[in-house]
MARGUKOL-484324 format. One record per residue (C-alpha): x, y, z. Coordinates in pm, whole numbers, padded with zeros to 5 digits, always signed. Layout:
% MARGUKOL-484324
XYZ ...
***
This chain:
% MARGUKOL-484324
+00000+00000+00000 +00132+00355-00120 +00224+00624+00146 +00108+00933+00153 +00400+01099+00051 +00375+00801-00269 +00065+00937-00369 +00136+01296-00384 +00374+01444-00651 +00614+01671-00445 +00695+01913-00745 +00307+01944-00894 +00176+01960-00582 +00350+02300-00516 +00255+02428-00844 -00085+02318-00819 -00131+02521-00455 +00042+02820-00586 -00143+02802-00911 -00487+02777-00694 -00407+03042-00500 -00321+03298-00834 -00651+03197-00948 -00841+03256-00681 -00696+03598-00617 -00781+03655-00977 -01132+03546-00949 -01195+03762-00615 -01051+04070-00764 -01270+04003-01161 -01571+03954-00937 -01477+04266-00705 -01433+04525-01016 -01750+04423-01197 -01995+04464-00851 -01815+04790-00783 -01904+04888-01164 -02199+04772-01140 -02262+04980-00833 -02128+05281-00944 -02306+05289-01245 -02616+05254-01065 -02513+05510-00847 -02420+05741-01077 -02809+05706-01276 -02964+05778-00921 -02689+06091-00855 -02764+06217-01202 -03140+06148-01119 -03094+06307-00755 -02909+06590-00906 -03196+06720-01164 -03454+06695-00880 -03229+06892-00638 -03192+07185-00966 -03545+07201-01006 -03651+07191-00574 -03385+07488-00612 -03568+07671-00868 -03897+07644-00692 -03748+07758-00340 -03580+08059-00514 -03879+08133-00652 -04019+08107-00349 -03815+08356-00155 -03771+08607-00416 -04200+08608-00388 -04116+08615-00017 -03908+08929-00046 -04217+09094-00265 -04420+09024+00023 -04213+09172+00276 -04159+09433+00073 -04500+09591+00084 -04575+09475+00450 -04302+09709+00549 -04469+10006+00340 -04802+09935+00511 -04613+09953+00834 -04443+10261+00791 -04759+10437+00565 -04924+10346+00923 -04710+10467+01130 -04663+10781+00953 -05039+10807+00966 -05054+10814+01312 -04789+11053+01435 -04972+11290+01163 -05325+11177+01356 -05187+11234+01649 -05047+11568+01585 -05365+11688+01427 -05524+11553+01763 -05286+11779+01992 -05295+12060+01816 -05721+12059+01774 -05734+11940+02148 -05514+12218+02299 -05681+12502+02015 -05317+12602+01985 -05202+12615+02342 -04999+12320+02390 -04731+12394+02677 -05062+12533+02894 -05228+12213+02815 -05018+11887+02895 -05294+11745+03086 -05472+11709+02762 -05187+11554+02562 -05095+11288+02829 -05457+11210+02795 -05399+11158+02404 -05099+10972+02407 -05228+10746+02719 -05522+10643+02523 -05323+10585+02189 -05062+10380+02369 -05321+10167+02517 -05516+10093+02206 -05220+10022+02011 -04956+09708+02028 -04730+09833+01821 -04534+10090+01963 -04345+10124+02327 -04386+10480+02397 -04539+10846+02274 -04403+11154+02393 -04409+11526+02365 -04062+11735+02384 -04084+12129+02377 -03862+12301+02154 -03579+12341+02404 -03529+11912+02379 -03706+11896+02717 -03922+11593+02759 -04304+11751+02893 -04491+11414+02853 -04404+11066+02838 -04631+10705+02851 -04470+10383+02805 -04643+10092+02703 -04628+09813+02970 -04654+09446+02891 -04994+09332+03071 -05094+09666+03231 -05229+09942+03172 -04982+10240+03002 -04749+10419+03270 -04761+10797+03253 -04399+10878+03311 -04362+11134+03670 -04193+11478+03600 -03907+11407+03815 -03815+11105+03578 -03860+11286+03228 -03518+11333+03042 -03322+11574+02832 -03345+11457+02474 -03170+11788+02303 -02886+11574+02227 -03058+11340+02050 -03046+11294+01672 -03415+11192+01665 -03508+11544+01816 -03210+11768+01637 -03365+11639+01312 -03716+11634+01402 -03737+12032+01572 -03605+12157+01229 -03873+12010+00962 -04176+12179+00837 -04530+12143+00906 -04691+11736+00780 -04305+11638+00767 -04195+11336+00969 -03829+11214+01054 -03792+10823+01061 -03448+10669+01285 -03281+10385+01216 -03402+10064+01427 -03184+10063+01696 -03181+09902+02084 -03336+10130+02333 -03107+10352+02538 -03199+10490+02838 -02939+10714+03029 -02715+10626+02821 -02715+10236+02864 -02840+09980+02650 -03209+09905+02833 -03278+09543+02979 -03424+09333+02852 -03300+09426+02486 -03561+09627+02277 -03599+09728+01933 -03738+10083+01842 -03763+10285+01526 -03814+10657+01622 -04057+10841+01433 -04103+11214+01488 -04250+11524+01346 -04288+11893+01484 -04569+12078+01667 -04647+12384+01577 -04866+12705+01759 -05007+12936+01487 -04670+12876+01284 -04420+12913+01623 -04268+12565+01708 -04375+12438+02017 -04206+12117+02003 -04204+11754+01877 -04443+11415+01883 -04239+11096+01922 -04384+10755+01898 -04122+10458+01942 -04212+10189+01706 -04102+09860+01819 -03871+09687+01527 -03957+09324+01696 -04320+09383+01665 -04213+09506+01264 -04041+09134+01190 -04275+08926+01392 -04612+09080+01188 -04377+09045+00852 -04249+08672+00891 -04581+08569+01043 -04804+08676+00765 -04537+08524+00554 -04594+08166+00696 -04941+08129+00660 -04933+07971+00315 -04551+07874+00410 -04507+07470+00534 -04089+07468+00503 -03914+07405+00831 -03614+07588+00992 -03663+07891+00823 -03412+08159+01004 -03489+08570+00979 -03256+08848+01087 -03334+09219+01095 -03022+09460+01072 -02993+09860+01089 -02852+10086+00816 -02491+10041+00976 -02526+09656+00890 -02573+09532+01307 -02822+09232+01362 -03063+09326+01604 -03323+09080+01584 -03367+08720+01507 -03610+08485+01441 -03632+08121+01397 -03925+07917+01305 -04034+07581+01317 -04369+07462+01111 -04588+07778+01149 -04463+07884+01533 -04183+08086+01651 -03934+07845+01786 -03695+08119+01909 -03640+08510+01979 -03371+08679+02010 -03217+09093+02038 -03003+09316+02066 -02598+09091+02102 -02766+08799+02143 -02904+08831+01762 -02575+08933+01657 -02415+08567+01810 -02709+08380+01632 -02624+08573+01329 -02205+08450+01340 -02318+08075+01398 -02566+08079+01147 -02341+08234+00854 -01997+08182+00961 -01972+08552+00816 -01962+08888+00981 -02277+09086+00958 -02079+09342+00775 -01940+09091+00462 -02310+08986+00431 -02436+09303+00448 -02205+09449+00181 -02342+09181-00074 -02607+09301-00307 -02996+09257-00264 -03068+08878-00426 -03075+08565-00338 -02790+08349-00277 -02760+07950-00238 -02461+07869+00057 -02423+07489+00111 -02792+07394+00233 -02960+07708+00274 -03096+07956+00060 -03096+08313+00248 -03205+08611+00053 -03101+08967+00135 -03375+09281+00062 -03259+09663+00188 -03575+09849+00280 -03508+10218+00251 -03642+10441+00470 -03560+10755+00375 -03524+11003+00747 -03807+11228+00656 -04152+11179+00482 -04451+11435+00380 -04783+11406+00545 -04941+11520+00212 -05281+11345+00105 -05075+11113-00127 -04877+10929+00180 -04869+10628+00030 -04727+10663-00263 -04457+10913-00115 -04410+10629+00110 -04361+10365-00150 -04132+10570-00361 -03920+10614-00028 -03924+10281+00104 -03931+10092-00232 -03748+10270-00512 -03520+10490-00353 -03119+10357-00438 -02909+10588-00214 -02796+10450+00100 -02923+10570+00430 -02828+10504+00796 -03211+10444+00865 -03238+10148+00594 -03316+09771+00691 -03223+09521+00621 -03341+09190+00638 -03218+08851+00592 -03428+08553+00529 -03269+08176+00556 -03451+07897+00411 -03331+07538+00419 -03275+07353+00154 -03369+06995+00120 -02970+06793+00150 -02893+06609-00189 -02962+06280+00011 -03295+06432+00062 -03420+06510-00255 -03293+06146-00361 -03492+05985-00095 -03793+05972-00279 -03718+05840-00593 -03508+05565-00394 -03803+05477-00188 -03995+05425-00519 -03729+05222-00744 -03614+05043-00392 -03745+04686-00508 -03573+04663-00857 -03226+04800-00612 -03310+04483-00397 -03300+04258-00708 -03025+04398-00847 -02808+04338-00516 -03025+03979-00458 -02849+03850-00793 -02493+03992-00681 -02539+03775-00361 -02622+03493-00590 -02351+03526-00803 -02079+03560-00479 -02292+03262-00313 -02196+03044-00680 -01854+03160-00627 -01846+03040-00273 -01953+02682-00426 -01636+02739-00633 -01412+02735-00344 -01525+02395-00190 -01277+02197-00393 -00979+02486-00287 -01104+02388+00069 -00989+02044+00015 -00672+02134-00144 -00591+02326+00174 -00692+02038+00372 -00469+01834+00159 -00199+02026+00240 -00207+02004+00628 -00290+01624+00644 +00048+01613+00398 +00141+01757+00715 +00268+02102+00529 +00324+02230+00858 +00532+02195+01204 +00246+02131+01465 +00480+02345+01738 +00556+02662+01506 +00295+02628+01305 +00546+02693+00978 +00586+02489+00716 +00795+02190+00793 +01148+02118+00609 +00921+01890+00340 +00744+02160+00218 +00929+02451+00326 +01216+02313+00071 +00957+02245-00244 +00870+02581-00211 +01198+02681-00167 +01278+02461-00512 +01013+02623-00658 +01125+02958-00616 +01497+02893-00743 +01393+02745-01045 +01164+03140-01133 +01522+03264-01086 +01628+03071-01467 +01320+03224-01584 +01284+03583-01463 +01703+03655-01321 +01545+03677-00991 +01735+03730-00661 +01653+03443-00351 +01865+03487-00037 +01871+03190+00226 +01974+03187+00538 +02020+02880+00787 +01936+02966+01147 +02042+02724+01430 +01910+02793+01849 +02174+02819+02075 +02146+02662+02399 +01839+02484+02342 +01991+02147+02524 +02088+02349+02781 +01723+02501+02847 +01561+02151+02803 +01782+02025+03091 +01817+02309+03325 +01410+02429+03308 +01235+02104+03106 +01151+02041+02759 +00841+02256+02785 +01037+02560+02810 +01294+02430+02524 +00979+02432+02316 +00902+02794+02481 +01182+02896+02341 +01162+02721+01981 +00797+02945+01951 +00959+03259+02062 +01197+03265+01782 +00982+03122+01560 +00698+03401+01609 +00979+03629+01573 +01052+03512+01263 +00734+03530+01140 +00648+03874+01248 +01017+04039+01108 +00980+03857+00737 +00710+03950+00467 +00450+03664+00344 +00621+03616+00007 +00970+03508+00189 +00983+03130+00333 +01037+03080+00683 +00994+02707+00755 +01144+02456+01035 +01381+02203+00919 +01532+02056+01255 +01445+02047+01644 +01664+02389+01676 +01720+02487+01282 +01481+02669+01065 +01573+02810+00717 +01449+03192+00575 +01396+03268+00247 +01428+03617+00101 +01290+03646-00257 +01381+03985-00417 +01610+04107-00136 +01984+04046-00106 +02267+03900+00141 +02302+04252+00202 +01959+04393+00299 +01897+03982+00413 +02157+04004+00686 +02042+04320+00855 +01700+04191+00870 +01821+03871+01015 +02056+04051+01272 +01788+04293+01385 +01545+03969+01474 +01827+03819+01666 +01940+04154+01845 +01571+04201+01926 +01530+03878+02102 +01858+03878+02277 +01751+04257+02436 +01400+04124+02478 +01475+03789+02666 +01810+03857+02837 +01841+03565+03105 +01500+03434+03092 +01613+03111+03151 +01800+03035+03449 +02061+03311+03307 +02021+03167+02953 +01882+03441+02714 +01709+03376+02359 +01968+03407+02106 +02070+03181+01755 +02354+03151+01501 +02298+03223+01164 +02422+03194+00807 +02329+03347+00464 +02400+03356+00141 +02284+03467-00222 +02163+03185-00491 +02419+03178-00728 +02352+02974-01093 +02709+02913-01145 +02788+02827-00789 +02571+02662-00678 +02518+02359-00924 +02227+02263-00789 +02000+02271-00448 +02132+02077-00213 +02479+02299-00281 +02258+02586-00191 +02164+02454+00165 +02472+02335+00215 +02658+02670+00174 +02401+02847+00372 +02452+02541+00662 +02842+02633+00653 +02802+02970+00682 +02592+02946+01007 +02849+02709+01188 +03114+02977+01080 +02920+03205+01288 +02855+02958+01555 +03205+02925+01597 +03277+03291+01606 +03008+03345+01895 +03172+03012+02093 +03487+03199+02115 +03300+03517+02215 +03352+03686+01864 +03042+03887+01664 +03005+04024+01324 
***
């Protein structure tokens, strides 16, 4: 009966398992490119696809906002035609109510501005200032109560102010507008923060001034009413709204979520919400023209509302009004402007749709990949047995788990007969343990074998998988370099055996982990054939064994 080692052809057997193995690797890496293909070129149909829906969902949101801006446009008009209506009402009021005698009659205004101030929401205070700046009358609107009529003892000196410097100086039916500014009381910022737009216009006594109206508009009140009428027909999510002055400072923000306000803020704490929302100053977004601008998922558009400072009370307001606050193209410190940030459905987003829709056909599609890798699989069942082949030909040394000298040595053969073929380089180097008896009688055969593993391991980790390492004897193993010389061989060698003899010093009774070693370079006209090849390697290491008995290195 034939042996195992009768059955199975030494040389073809190595050919055959390195043959297998460049086959395989070339069927995993032809099945590899064609499902990536395949995958990309499906992904690029639904990123083209994805692409032309997110162009046209970009369209219809600029659209969208630009009709936005329209909107807001004329809501401010209306806003300011009112307001100019009623400091003109209101001055018509004083002057009919007091028949001309206004400083004798401050009982009566207080009376008109207390009344207006309650009925109204949208401003924070009325007062009256004589022509010397001096304030005579003053009601501030307080949230939940009734109006607060202001003592004498409290009222202020406003003849500093620009509101009343420009105000005291216009004609009859002519009103000054500020810019929208925080409040300032005594010359501090009022807390909590609070948005006003100034509107004034003069009082007059049978043609002698007598002083000014002032009604504070609040500018929060102005972008709440806007952006609220602006949702009602408005679903989109997230939408983010920032008023600024004419010097380009955010004073109010506004963030929605569905139809509700999700959050408020003034004054700095706008101006912080404005820097994390843009990454920008206010000032390099406020420089940018009026339009509509796309910056990564957001739309925001930017609209400058000009307010020129003074407007007539003639009987055509409104259109004075609208040519002011609509057409006018000069810049003015009492513009606005405001910014309106819409999001923008992600790419992923607008794709989600269509994949949700084509998502069966996908599954198919990836269902016959997983058939084809599963008939591959099936393909492998006879390289299974191969492998198994190899270890019960006992390819490998059950303590190091590398090959054994058998196969170590065809594959070794193997690689110096490529050299004939391709002028290849192979390096071999013979290694031998030192002191192995010497462990297995001072500390037992299990640590001899310790120490057979530790250099082996060693071995395995220092060398690349396309160089041989392979055990040919209880304390020799052979390394083969293919591609690298004696050179550039030896200092790899040297380096594992330095590293163990640091890394074990005396680990055994005083006995460290060290070996002998020798190398050298396949030569066709030296060595005349294999066995020669071994050999000179062998000699070379008991050259160096000697050396180290005598206490000699390199």
């Amino acid at each position: 009966m034939k042996t195992s080692d009768e059955l199975i052809d030494q040389e073809s057997f190595v050919k055959e398992t390195l043959s297998m193995s460049e086959n395989r690797h070339m069927r995993s890496r032809f099945f590899g490119i064609t499902f990536i293909v395949l995958n990309v070129f499906l992904i690029l149909i639904l990123a083209i696809i994805g692409y032309v829906q997110k162009v046209d969902a970009e369209k219809k949101n600029r659209k969208e906002v630009s009709d936005e801006l329209d909107s807001i446009r004329l809501m401010l008009s209306m806003n300011i035609k009112s307001s100019l209506n009623d400091i003109f009402f209101l001055s018509d009021v004083v002057d009919h109510e007091t028949k001309g005698d206004v400083i004798s009659n401050l009982k009566n205004i207080e009376a008109i501005l207390y009344r207006f101030i309650k009925n109204s929401d949208s401003y924070d205070q009325a007062r009256f200032i004589n022509s010397d700046g001096m304030e005579k009358v003053r009601v501030n609107r307080v949230e939940g109560r009734s109006p607060q009529v202001v003592s004498e003892d409290l009222l202020q000196d406003k003849s500093a102010r620009q509101y009343f410097q420009e105000a005291i100086n216009l004609s009859t039916n002519i009103a000054y507008i500020s810019q929208l500014d925080l409040n300032v009381e005594n010359g501090k910022v009022e807390l909590p923060y609070k948005l006003v737009l100034r509107i004034a216009t003069p009082v007059y006594n049978r043609g002698i001034l007598e002083g000014i109206i002032v009604l504070n508009f609040l500018g929060s009140e102005l972008l709440y009413d806007t952006t609220h009428i602006l949702k009602q027909g408005n679903n989109s999510v997230g939408d983010k709204y920032f008023i600024l002055n004419g010097y380009g400072d955010p004073l109010a923000y506004l963030e929605w979520s569905g139809k509700n306000v999700s959050k408020s803020l003034l004054g700095f704490d706008a101006a912080e919400a404005f820097r994390e929302t843009f990454k920008l100053t206010s000032q390099e977004v406020f420089r940018l023209q009026d339009g509509v601008y796309a910056r990564d998922s957001n739309l925001f558009a930017k609209v400058t509302f000009r307010t020129d400072a003074t407007a007539s009370g003639s009987n055509s307001k409104y259109g004075l009004v609208k040519s002011n606050v609509i057409e006018s193209t000069e810049h003015d410190e009492s513009d606005l402007t405001l910014i309106s940030l819409t999001h923008l459905d992600s790419y992923w987003d607008t794709l989600d749709s269509f994949v949700v829709t084509n998502i069966i056909p996908v599954i198919w599609l990836e269902i016959i990949f997983f058939l084809i890798a599963s008939l591959y699989s099936m393909s492998l069942v006879k390289q299974k047995i191969l492998e198994n082949a190899i270890k019960s030909a006992a390819a490998y040394d059950p303590l190091t788990s590398l090959y054994n000298r058998r196969f170590g040595m065809l594959f070794l053969k193997y690689e110096i007969r490529k050299i004939g073929r391709t002028k290849g380089v192979v390096t071999l180097f013979v290694i031998d343990v030192n002191n192995l008896k010497t462990v297995n009688d001072t500390c037992g055969h299990n640590s001899g074998d310790e120490l057979i593993r530790i250099v082996a391991d060693r071995l395995k980790r220092e060398v690349r998988e396309s160089d041989i390492v392979c055990r040919i004897g209880g304390d020799e193993f052979i390394v083969a370099f293919t591609g690298t010389g004696l050179v550039d061989g030896n200092l790899i060698i040297e380096r594992v055996r330095a590293g163990l003899n640091a890394d074990y010093a005396g680990r055994y009774n005083g006995v460290g982990v060290d070996f002998s070693y020798g190398g050298v370079e396949y030569d066709l006209e030296k060595h005349k054939n294999f066995d020669d090849f071994v050999k000179d390697a062998d000699v070379k290491m008991y050259e160096d064994k000697k050396r180290r008995k005598k206490g000699c290195v390199r």
